[in-house]
LOPA-520194 format. One line per field, with one value per residue (C-alpha): residue in one letter; x, y, z. Coordinates in steps of 0.25 Angstrom, whole numbers, m for minus. Layout:
<atoms>
r	(a/...)
east	(X/...)
north	(Y/...)
up	(Z/...)
</atoms>
This chain:
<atoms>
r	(x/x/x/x/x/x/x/x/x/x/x/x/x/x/x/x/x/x/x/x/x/x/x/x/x/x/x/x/x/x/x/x/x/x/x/x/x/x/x/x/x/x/x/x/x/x/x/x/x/x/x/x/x/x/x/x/x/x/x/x/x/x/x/x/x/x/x/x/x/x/x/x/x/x/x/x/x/x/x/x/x/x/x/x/x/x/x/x/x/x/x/x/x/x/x/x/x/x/x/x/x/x/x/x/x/x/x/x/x/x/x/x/x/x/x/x/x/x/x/x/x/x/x/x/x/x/x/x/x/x/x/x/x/x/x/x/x/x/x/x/x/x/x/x/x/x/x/x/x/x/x/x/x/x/x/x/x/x/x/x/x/x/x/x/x/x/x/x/x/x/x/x/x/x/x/x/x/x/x/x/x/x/x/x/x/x/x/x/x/x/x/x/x/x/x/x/x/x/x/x/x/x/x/x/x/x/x/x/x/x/x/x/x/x/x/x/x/x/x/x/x/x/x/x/x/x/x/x/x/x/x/x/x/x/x/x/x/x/x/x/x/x/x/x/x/x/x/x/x/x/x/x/x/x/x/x/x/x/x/x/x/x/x/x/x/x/x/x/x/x/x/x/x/x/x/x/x/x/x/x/x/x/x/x/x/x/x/x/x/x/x/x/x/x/x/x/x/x/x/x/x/x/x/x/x/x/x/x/x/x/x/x/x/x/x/x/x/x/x/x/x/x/x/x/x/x/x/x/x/x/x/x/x/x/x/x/x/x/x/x/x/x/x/x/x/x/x/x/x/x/x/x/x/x/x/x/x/x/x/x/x/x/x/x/x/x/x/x/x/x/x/x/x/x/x/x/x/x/x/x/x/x/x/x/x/x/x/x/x/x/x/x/x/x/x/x/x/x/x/x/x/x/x/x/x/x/x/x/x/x/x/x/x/x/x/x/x/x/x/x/x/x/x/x/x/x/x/x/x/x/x/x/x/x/x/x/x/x/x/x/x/x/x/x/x/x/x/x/x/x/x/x/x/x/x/x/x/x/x/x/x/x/x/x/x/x/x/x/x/x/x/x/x/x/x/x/x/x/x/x/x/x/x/x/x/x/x/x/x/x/x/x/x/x/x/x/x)
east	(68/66/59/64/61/71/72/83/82/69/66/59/63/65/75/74/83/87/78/88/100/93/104/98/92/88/82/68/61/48/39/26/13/18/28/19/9/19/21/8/5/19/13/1/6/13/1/m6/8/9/m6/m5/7/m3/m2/10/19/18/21/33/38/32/40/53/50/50/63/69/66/69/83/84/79/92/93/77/79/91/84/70/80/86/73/64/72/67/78/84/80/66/64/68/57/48/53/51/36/34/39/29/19/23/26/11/5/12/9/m7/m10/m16/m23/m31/m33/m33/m46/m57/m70/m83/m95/m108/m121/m133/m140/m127/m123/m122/m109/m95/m88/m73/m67/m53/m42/m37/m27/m27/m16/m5/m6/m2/7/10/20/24/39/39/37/43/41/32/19/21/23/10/3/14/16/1/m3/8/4/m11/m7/m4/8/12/17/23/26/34/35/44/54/56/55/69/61/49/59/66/54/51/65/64/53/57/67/56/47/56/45/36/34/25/29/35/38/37/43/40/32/18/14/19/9/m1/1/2/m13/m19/m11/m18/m15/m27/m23/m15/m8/m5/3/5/m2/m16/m16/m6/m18/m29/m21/m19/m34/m38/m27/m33/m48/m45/m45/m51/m40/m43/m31/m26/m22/m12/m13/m6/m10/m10/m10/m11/m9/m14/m11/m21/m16/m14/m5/9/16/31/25/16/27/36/24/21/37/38/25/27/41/46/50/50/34/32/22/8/5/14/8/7/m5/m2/m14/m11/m20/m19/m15/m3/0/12/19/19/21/35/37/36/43/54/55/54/64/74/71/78/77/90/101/112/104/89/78/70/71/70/56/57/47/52/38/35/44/35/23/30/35/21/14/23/21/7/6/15/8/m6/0/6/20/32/36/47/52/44/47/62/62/61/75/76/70/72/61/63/51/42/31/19/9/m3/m5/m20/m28/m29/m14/m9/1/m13/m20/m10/1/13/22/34/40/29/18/7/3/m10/m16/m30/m40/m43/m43/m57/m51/m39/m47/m55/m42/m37/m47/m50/m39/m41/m31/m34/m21/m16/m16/m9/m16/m7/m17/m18/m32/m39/m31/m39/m51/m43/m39/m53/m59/m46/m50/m37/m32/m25/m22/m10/m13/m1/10/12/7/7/m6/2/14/4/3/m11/m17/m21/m15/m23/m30/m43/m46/m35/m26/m30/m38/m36/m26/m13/m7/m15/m27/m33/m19/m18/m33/m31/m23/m33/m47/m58/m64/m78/m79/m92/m95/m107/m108/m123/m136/m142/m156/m159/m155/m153/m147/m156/m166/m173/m174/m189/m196/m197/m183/m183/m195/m184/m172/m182/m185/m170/m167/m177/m170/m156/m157/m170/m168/m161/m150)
north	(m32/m30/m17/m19/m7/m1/9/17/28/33/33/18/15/2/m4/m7/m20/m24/m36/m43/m41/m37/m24/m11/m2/10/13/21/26/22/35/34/40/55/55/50/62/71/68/68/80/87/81/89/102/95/91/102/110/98/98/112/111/107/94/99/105/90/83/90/86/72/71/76/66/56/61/60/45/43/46/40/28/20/24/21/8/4/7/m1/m12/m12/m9/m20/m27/m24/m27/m13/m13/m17/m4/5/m2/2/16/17/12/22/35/30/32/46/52/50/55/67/70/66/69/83/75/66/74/89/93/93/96/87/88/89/82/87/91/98/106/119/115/114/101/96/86/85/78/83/76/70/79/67/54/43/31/17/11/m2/m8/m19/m5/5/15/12/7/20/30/26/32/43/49/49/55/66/69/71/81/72/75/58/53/39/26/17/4/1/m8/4/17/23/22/29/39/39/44/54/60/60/69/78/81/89/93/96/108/99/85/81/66/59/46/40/26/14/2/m2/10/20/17/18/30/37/28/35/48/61/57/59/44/32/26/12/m2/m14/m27/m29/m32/m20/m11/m15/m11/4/3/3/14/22/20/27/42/37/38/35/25/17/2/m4/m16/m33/m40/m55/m53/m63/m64/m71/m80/m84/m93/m84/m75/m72/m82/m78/m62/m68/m76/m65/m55/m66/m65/m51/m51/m61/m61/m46/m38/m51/m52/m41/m34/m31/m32/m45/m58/m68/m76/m82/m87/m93/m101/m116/m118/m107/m113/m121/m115/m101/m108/m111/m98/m92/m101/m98/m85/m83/m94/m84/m73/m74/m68/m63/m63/m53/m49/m53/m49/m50/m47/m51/m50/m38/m41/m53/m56/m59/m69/m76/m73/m77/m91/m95/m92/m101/m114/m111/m114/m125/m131/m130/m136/m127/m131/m119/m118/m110/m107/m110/m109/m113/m96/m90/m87/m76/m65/m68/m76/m82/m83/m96/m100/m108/m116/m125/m114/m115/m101/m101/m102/m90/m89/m86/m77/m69/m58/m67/m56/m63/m67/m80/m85/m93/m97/m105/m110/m107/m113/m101/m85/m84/m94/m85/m72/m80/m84/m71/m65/m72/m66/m54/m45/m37/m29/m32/m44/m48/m55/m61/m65/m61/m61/m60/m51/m39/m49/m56/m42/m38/m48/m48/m41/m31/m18/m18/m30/m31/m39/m46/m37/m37/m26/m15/m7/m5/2/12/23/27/13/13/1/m3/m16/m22/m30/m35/m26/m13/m1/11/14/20/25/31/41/33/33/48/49/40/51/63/64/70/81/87/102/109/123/128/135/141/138/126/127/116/117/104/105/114/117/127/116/116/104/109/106/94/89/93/85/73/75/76/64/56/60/58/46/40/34/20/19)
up	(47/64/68/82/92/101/114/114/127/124/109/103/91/79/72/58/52/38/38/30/39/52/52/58/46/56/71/70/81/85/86/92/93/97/88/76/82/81/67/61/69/61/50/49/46/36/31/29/24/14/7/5/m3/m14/m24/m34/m22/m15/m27/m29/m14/m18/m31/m23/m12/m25/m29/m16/m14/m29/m27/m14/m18/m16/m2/0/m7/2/15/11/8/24/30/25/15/2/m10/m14/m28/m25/m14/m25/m34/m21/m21/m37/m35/m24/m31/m43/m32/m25/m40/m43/m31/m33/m44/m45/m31/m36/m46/m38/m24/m30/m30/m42/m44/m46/m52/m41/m45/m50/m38/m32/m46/m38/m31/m36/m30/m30/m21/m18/m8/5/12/26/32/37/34/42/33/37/30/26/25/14/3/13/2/m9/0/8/m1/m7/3/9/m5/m8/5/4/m11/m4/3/17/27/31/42/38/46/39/44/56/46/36/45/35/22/28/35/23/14/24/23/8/10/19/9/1/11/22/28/34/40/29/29/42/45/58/61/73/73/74/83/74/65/76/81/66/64/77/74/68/53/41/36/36/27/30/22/31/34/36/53/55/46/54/66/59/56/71/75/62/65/80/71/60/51/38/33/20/21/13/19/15/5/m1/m14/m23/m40/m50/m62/m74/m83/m95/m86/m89/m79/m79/m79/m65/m59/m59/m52/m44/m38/m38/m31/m21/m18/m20/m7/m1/m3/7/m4/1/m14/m14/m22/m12/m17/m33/m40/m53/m64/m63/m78/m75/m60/m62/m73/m65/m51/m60/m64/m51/m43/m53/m51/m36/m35/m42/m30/m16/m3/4/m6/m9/m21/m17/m25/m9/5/18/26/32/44/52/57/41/39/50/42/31/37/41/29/21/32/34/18/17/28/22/10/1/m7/m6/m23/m17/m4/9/22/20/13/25/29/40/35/19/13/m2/m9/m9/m16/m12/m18/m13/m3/3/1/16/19/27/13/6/15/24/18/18/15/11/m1/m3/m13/m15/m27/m31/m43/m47/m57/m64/m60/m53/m42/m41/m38/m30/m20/m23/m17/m5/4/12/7/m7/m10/m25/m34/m47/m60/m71/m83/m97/m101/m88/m78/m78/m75/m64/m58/m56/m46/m37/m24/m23/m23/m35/m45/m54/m69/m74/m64/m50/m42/m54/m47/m34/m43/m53/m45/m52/m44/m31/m20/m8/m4/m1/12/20/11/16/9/3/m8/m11/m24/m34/m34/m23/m14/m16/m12/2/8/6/9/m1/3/m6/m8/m15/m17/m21/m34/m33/m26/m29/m36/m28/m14/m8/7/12/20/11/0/m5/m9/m23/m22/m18/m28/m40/m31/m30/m45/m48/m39/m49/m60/m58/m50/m52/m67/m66/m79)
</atoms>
């Protein structure tokens, strides 16, 4: 798909096109920096309109917002499909994974931000404590196009169950699903604009970094975050980064091979291999090597790119298949042999899968996000060399295990976010876990606890019950009182166990 601008009289706006037929999807304008003011400071209001609705009366909204993308699922589906390319039954498997998400912030936001009391120490007994969490007031969200709905949501549903008015940039490639969302949720909170979308390019997402926001949520590539970090660090805005990945799985030899091979496709090759959470790195046991090397050659030979009927689509960024194109001959070049595919899969903006072996660890295929529907596979001697290797890269979003005895083992000494034993990405569909990376993969979390805490700030409150017998923060304390602190001191601190 192109996202081309255009000037027509004195508005600036994009085009969006199907990326498999290069047809025009929808014209959005290019709004920039006052008009991304003028939204966050509309969104404000809302804000503090929408936290003191209280935690049931914006679940209820949330969980009619659910229903109203639930039934228009067909239509939402449909119009992932034209803007970035995704097969229609696997952008309703996006928007099934997503309302998972939404239905338990809901309904656990009071749960885990409401406030609670906790128990002072010793010294401080006279006072009552509680702590609770407070949110930003607007939130900022930059989103990504290859899950126009499920990556996003992770952070707009979690901040709006918060208590946070958003303002929401989709990516210039799926401005209708984010405007579409927004619609939805008009439907059911049609007093005030407590989420709005904004659509452009690059400078949209400036403007709304360097905008008045209390936070911003942000999914994309690693270079294009750095870039949001610097406009973020001008205000000090705090900000979560979802960011790429190059995750890799692993095989040990007592795995389940056909239950691997089929993850390891799924993992590489579906949406095209434009997953941040996509395997791109395969790691197997030397003993297993060949006999799965068969087996998942096998089954992504069976998967096509293009097709009436395709199980993938097209590239939806014409400057990946570049990318794409120059990780595959870099790798040949150094050596590696295509199983399946090669550079003879790039055709136009479809790519069919391919398959790679012999790839050296420093191969661009090995240690730059290919995003596209490729793999690498590797034999190891045993599983300390595949941590080893699969640890050495710079990224640390999610992994994948297939053993057994020993996943759990395995699983422990990856450098990730999240690790999957024996299934492909199940952490990044529980709603109960936290996602996020480490390293070049970002920081912070969405889902979970932890997403819903990202989007409020904790704020201590004490209150105290009666005078103190022994008055510490004062300058009437007496050194009788501080002979008994110092001999309290020695005895709740000063025995080693």
């Amino acid at each position: 798909m192109t996202a081309s601008t255009t000037v027509r009289g004195s508005a600036t706006t994009f085009e969006v096109r199907d990326p498999a037929t290069g047809e025009v999807v929808g014209t959005y304008p290019i709004q920039e920096r006052a008009e991304v003011d003028a939204a966050v400071a509309a969104a404000h209001p809302a804000g503090r309109w929408w936290a003191a609705l209280g935690f049931d009366e914006r679940a209820r909204r949330l969980d009619a917002w659910r229903g109203e993308i639930a039934r228009g699922r067909a239509e939402l589906a449909d119009l992932i499909n034209r803007e970035m390319g995704k097969p229609v039954a696997d952008a309703k498997l996006e928007i099934a994974m997503a309302l998972e998400h939404l239905r338990w912030a809901s309904r656990n936001a009071a749960k885990v931000l409401g406030r609670r009391s906790v128990r002072p120490s010793l010294l401080t007994a006279n006072h009552a404590a509680a702590v609770e969490y407070l949110p930003y007031g607007v939130v900022g969200v930059i989103g990504p196009w290859n899950y126009p709905i499920f990556t996003p949501l992770g952070s707009v549903s979690f901040a709006l169950a918060a208590g946070n008015a958003v303002v929401f940039k989709p990516s210039e490639y799926t401005p209708g699903v984010g405007r579409w969302l927004v619609d939805a949720f008009a439907r059911v909170t049609p007093e005030l604009p407590v989420l709005q979308v904004v659509t452009g390019l690059g400078e949209t997402g400036n403007a709304l970094c360097r905008s008045a926001v209390g936070k911003i949520g942000f999914t994309g590539s690693t270079a294009t975050g750095k870039r949001v970090m610097a406009a973020c660090a001008e205000n000090l805005t705090p900000l979560l980064m979802e960011c790429g990945g190059k995750d890799a799985l692993i095989v040990d030899a007592d795995a389940d091979l056909d239950a691997a091979a089929d993850a390891a496709a799924w993992g590489g090759l579906s949406n095209a291999g434009q997953t941040c959470l996509a395997v791109e790195r395969v790691y197997v046991h030397a003993a297993v090597y060949d006999t799965f090397v068969a087996t998942l050659v096998a089954q992504a030979r069976a998967i096509e790119a293009g097709t009436a009927d395709a199980k993938l689509g097209p590239i939806t960024m014409p400057k990946q298949v570049e990318v794409i194109r120059r990780h595959i001959e870099d790798a040949i070049a150094l050596g590696a042999r295509p199983l399946l595919g090669g550079i003879d899969a790039i055709r136009g903006q479809f790519v069919q899968p391919t398959i790679l072996a012999d790839v050296p660890e420093d191969a661009a295929a090995m240690t730059e996000e290919t995003f596209g529907p490729t793999l690498t596979v590797t034999p190891v001697r045993d599983m300390d060399e595949a941590v080893e290797l699969v640890n050495a890269g710079s990224y640390g979003l999610g992994s994948t295990v297939f053993s057994r005895r020993h996943g759990e083992r395995i699983a422990a000494r990856i450098r990730a976010g999240g690790t999957s034993i024996n299934a492909f990405v199940a952490h990044a569909t529980i709603p109960t876990l936290p996602l996020g990376g480490v390293g070049g993969s970002g920081f912070g979390r969405v889902h979970g606890p932890d997403g819903l805490k990202e989007f409020a700030y904790a704020k201590a409150v004490t209150r105290q019950r009666f005078p103190s017998p022994l008055p510490l923060t004062t300058f009437r304390r007496s050194a009788r009182i501080d002979a008994v602190v110092d001999v309290l001191v020695a005895v709740l601190h000063g025995r080693s166990r």
